[in-house]
N, C-alpha and C positions, 0 to 999 in steps of 0.2 A: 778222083772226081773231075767234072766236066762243069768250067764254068760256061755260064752264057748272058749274055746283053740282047734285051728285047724291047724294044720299043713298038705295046701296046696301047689300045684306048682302054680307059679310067672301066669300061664300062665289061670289059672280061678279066679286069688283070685280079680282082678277087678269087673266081674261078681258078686262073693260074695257081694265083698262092694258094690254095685249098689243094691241086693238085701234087706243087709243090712238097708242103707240107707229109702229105696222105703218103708221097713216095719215099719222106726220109730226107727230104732236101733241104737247104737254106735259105732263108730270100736275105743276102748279103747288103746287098741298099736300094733302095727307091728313093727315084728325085721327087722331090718334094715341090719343084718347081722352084724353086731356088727360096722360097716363103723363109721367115724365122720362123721357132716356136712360138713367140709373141703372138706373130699375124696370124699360124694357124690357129691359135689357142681363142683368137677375137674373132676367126672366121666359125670357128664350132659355137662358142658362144652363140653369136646371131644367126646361126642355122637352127640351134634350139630354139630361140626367142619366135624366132619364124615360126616355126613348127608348133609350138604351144600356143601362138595366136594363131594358126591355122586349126589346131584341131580343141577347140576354145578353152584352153585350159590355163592362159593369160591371157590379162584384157590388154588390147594394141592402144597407146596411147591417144589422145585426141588432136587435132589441130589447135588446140588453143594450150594443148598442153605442151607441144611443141615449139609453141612460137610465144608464151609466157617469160617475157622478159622481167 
């Protein structure tokens, strides 16, 4: 087998790994951007949160709920 290092945008490298995949191959690692699990795990958190007050299926808190000392 034939290893390779590519450095693509976020925005085909799905596609890749679908192609990847489809031919039998392995996707060995991806930089993560140097993140912990932690920080990705609180980055998906608040992209759900987002996403559920976007499409109105959480209510986004208030300013007075925010600033309730």
């Amino acid at each position: 087998m034939t290893t390779i290092t590519l450095e693509i945008s976020d925005e085909v490298a799905q596609t890749i790994y679908s192609i990847v995949k489809r031919e039998g191959g392995n996707i060995l690692s991806v930089d993560d951007g140097g993140f912990t699990e932690e920080e990705l795990k609180s980055v998906n958190t608040g992209l759900k949160e987002t996403m559920g007050i976007k499409n109105g299926s959480i209510k986004p808190l208030s300013m007075n709920d925010l600033w309730d000392e």
